[in-house]
Backbone as CSV, one residue per row, in Angstrom:
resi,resn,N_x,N_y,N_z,CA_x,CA_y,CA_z,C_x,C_y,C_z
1,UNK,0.844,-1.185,0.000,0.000,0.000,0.000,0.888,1.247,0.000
2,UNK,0.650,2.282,-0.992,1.605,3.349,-0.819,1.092,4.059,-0.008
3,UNK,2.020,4.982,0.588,1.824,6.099,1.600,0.980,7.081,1.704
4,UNK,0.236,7.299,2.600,-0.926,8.319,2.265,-0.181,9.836,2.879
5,UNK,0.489,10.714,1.719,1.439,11.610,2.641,0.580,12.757,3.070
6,UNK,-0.100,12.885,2.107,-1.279,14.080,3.106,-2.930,13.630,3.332
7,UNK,-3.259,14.327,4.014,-4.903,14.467,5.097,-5.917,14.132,4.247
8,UNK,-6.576,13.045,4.584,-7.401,13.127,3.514,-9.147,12.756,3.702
9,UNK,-9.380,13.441,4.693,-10.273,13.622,5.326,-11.066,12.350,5.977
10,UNK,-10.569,11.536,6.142,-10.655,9.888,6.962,-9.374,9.765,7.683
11,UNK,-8.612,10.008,7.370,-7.351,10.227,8.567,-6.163,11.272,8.029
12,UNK,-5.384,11.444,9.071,-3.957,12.017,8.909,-2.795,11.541,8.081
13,UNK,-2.622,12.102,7.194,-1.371,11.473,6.513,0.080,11.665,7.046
14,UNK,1.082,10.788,6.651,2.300,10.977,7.180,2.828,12.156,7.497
15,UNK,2.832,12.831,6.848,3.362,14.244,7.290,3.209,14.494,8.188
16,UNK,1.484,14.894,8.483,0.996,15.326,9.954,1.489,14.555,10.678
17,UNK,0.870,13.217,10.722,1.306,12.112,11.687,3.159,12.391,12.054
18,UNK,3.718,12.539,11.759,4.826,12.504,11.792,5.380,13.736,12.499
19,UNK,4.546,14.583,12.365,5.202,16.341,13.187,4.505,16.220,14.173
20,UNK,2.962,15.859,14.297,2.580,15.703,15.718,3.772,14.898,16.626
21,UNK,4.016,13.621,16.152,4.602,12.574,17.119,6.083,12.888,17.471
22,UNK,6.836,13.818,16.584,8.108,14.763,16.676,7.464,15.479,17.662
23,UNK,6.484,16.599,17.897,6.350,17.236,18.593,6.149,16.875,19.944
24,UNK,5.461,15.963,19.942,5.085,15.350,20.986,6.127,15.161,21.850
25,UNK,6.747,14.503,21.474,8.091,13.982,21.978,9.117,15.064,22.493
26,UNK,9.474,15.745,21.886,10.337,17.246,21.926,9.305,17.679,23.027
27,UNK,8.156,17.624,23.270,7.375,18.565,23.916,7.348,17.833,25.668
28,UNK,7.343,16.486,25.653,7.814,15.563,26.514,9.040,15.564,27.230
29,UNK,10.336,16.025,26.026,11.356,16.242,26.465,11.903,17.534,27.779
30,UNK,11.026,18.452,26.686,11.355,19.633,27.694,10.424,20.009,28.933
31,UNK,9.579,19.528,29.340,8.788,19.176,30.450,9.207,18.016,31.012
32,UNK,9.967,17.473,30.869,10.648,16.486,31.921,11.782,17.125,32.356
33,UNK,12.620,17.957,31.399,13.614,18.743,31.788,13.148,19.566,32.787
34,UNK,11.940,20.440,32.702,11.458,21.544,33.597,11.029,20.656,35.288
35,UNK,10.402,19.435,35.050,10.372,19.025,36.001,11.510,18.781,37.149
36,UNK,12.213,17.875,36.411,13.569,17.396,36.832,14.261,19.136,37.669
37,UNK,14.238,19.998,36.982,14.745,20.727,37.633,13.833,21.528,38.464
38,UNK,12.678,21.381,38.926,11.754,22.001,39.977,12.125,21.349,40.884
39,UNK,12.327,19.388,40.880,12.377,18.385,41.798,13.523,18.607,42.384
40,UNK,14.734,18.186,41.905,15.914,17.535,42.130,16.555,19.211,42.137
41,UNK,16.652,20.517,41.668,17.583,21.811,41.878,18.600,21.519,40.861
42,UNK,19.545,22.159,41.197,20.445,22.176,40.667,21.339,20.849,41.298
43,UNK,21.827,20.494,39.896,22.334,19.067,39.995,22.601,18.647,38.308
44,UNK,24.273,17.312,37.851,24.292,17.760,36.616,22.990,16.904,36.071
45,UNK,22.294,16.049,36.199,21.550,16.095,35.539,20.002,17.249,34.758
46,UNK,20.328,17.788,35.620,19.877,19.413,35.669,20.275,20.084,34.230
47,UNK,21.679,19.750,35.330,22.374,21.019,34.164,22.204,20.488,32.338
48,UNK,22.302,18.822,32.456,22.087,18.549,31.059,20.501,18.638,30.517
49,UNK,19.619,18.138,31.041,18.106,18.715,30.141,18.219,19.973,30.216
50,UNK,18.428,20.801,30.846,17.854,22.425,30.749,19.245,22.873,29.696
51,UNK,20.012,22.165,29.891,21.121,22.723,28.510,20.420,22.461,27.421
52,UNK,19.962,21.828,27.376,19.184,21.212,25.810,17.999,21.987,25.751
53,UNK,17.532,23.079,26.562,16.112,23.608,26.482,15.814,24.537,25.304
54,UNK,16.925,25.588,25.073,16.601,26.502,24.498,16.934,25.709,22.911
55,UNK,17.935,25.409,22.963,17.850,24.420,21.422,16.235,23.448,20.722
56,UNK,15.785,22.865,21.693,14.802,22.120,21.565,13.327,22.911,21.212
57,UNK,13.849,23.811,21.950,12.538,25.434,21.860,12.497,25.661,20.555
58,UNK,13.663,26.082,19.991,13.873,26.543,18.516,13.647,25.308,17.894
59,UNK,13.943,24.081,17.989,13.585,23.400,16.663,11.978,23.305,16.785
60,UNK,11.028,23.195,18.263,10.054,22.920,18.174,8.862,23.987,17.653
61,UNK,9.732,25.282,17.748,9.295,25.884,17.101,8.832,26.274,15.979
62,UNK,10.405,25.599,15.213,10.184,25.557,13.734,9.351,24.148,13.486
63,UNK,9.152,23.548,14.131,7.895,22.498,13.572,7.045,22.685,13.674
64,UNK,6.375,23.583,14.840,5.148,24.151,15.213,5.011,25.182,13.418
65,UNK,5.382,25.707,13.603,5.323,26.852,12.166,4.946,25.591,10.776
66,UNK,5.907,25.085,10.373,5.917,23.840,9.471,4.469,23.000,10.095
67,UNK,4.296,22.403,11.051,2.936,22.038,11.335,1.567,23.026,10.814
68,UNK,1.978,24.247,11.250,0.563,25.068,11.309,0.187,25.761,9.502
69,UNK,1.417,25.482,8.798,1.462,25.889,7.264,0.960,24.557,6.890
70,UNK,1.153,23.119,7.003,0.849,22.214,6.518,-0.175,21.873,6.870
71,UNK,-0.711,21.865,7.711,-2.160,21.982,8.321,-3.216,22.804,7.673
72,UNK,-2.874,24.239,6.542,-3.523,25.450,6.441,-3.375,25.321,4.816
73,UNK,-2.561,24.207,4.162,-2.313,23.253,3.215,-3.341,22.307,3.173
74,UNK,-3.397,21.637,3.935,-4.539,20.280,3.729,-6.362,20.840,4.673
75,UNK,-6.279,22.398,4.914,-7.570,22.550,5.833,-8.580,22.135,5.038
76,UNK,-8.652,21.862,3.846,-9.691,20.720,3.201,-10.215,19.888,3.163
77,UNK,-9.191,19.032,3.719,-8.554,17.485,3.671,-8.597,17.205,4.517
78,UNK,-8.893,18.059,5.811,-8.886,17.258,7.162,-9.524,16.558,7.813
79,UNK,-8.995,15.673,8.560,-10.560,14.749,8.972,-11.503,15.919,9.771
80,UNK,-12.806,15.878,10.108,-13.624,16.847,10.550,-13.728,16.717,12.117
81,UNK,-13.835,17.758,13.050,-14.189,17.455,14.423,-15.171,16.949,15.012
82,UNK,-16.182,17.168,13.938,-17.469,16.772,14.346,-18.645,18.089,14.836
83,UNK,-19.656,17.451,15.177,-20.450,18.641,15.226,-20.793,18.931,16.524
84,UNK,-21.908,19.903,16.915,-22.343,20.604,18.201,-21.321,20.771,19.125
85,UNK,-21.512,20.452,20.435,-20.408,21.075,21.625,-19.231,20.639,21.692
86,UNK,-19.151,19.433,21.402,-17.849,18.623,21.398,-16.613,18.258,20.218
87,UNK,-17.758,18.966,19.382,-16.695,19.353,17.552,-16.310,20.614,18.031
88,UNK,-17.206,21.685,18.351,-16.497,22.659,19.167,-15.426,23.053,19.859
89,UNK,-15.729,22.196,21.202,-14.774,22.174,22.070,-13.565,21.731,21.539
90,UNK,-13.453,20.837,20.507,-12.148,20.085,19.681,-11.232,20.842,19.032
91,UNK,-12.315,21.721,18.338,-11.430,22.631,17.703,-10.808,24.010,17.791
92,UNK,-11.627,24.559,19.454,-11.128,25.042,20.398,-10.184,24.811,21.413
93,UNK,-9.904,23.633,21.484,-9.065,23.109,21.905,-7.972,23.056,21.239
94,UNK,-8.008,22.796,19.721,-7.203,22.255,19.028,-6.034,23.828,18.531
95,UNK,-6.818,24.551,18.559,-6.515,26.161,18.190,-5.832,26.396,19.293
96,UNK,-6.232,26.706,20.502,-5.416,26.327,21.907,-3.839,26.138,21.962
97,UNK,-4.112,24.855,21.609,-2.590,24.304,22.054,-1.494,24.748,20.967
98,UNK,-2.306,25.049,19.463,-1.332,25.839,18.545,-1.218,27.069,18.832
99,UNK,-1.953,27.714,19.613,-1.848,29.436,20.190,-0.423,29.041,21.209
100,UNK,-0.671,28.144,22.004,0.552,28.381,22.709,1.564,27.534,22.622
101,UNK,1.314,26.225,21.799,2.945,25.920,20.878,3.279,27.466,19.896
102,UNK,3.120,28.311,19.407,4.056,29.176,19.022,3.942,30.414,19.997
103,UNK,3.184,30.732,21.074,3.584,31.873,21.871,4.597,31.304,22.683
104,UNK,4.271,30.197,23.365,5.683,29.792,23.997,6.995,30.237,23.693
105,UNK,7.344,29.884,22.817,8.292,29.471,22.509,8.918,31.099,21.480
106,UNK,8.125,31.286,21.325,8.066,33.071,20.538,8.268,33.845,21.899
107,UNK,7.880,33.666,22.868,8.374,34.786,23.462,9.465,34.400,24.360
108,UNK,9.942,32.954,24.229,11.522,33.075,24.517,12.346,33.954,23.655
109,UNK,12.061,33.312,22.860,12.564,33.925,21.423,12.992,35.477,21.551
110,UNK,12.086,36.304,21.903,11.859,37.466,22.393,12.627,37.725,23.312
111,UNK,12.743,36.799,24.275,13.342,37.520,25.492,15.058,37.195,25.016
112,UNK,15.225,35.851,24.775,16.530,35.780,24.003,17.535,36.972,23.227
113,UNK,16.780,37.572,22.210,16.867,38.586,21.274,17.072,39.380,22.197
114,UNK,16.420,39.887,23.286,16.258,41.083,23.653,17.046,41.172,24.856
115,UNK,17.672,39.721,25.653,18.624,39.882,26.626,20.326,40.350,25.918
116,UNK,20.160,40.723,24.650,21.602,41.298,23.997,22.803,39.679,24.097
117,UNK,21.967,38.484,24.673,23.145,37.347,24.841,23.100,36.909,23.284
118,UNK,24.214,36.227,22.836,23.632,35.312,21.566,23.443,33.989,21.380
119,UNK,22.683,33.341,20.960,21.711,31.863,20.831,22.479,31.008,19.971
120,UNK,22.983,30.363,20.629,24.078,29.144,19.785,23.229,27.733,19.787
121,UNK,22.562,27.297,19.014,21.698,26.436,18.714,22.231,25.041,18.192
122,UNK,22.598,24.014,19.389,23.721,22.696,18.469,24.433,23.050,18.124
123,UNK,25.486,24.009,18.350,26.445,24.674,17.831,26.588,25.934,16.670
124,UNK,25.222,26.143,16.208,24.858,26.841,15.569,24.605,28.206,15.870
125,UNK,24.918,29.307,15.129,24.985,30.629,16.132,24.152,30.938,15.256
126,UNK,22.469,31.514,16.447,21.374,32.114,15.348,21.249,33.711,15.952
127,UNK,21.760,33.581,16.873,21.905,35.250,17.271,22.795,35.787,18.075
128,UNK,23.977,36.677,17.036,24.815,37.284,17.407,25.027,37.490,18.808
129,UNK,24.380,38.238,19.137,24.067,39.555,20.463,25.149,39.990,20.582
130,UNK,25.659,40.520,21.713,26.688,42.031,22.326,25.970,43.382,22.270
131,UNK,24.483,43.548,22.167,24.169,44.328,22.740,23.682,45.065,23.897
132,UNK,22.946,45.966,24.259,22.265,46.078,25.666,21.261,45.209,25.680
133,UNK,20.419,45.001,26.808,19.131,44.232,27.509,18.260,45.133,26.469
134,UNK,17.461,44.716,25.911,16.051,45.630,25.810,14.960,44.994,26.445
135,UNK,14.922,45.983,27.556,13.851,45.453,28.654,11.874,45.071,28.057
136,UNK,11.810,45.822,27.506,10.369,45.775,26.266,10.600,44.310,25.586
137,UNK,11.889,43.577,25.457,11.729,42.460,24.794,11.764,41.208,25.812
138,UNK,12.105,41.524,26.562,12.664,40.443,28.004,11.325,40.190,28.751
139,UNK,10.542,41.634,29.405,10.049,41.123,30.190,7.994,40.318,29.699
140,UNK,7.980,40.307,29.000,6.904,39.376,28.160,7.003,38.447,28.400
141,UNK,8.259,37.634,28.189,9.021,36.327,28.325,9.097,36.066,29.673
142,UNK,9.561,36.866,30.793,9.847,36.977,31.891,8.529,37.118,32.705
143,UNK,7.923,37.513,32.386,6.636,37.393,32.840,5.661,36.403,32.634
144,UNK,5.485,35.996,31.337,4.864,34.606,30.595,4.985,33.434,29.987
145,UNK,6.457,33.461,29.719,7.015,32.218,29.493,6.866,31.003,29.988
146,UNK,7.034,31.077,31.519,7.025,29.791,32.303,5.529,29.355,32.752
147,UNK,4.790,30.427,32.392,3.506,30.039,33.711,2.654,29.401,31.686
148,UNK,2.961,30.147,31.071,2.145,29.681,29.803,2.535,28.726,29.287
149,UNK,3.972,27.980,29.848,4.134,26.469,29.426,3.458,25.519,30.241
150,UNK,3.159,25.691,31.262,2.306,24.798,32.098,1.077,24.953,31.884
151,UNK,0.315,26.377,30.920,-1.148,25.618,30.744,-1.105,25.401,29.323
152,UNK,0.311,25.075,28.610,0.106,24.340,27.599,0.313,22.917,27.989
153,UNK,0.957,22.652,29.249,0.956,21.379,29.904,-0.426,20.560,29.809
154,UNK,-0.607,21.795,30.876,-2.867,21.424,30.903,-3.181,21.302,29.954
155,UNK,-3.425,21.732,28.997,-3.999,21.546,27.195,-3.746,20.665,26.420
156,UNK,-2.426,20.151,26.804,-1.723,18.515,26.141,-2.178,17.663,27.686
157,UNK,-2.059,18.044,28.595,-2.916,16.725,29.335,-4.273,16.516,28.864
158,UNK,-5.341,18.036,28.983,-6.612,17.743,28.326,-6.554,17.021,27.156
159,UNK,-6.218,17.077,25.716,-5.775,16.363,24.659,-5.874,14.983,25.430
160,UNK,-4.829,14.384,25.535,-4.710,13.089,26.261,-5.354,12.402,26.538
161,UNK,-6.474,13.030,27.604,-7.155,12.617,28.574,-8.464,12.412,27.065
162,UNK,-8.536,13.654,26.001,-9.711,13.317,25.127,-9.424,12.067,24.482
163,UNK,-8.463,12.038,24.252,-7.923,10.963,23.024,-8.183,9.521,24.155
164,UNK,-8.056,9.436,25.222,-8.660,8.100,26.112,-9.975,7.924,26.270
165,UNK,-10.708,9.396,26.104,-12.434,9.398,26.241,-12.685,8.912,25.172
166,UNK,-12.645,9.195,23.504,-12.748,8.765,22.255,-12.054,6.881,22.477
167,UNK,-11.087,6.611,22.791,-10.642,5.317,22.868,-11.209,4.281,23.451
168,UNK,-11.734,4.717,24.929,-12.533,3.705,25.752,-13.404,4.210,26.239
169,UNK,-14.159,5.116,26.181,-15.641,5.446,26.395,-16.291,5.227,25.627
170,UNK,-15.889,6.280,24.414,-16.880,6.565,23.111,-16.427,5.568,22.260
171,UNK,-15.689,4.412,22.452,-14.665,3.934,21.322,-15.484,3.985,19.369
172,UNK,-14.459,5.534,19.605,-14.725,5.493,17.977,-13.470,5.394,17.360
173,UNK,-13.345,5.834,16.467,-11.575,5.805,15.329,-11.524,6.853,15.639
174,UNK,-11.690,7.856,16.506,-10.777,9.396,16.160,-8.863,9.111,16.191
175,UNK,-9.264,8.251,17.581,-7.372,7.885,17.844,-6.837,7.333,16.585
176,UNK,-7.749,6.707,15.693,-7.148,6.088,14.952,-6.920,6.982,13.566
177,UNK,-6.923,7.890,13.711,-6.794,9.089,12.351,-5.702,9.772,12.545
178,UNK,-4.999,9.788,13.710,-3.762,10.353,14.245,-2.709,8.601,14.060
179,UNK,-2.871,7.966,14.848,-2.038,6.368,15.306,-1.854,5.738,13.944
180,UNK,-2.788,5.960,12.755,-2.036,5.598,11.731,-3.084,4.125,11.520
């Protein structure tokens, strides 16, 4: 059977399937990092997930972007949420967690840029800096960064928790339009 690479309104094609479950994962990563270091302090295992944070930010970023163009590519093609409160809620939901997979991570971004440091990404240098702080760019980030990754926490737990209601309550195929 050849590959179904895009959406085709009975399920998700590889593509999607494939940036969700990247994301997922990356998104897993750095919330275990954040944990690990609420729990345990400073310590090197510490020091190694949260070294990997801001790198992981930027690539998940750029998949979030690549997700939300390929998504806006196949909005035709997509399987449907369904109707009345709970097609609703889905796709309020679903809008949700893409509002704050790219504010997240955008207003590091922001504060990055704007702490004048520069962003060496895997070894990769994506921003110079040596300039001053610009406080207008920092404190957004500094203010919302951390508390708006935890109710994107909540929003991927809600997710979760739907994708088990659809599985063994309601058992319909929704899981199965994502799982392949």
């Amino acid at each position: 059977m050849a590959t179904q690479w895009r959406d085709d309104g009975f399920r998700y094609g590889a593509v999607t399937r494939a940036l969700h479950w990247a994301m997922a994962l990356l998104l897993a990563w750095q919330f275990t990092g954040m944990a690990i270091k609420l729990t345990v302090g400073k310590a090197p295992i510490t020091a190694f997930w949260v070294g990997t944070h801001k790198g992981i930010g930027v690539i998940l970023l750029a998949l979030i972007v690549l997700r939300a163009l390929w998504g806006l590519y196949n909005m035709k093609t997509r399987p449907a949420h369904g109707g009345g409160f709970w097609g609703l809620a889905a796709k309020v939901g679903h809008l949700a967690l893409y509002a704050l997979m790219l504010i997240v991570p955008g207003l590091a971004l922001l504060r990055q840029y704007g702490s004048g440091k520069p962003l060496d990404v895997f070894g990769v240098r994506l921003i110079d800096g040596g300039w001053a702080e610009v406080p207008w760019m920092t404190a957004p980030a500094n203010a919302a960064h951390g508390l708006l990754a935890w109710v994107l926490l909540a929003a991927i737990a809600g997710h979760i928790l739907m994708v088990l209601v659809h599985r063994f309550i309601w058992k319909d195929e929704t899981t199965q339009r994502m799982i392949g």
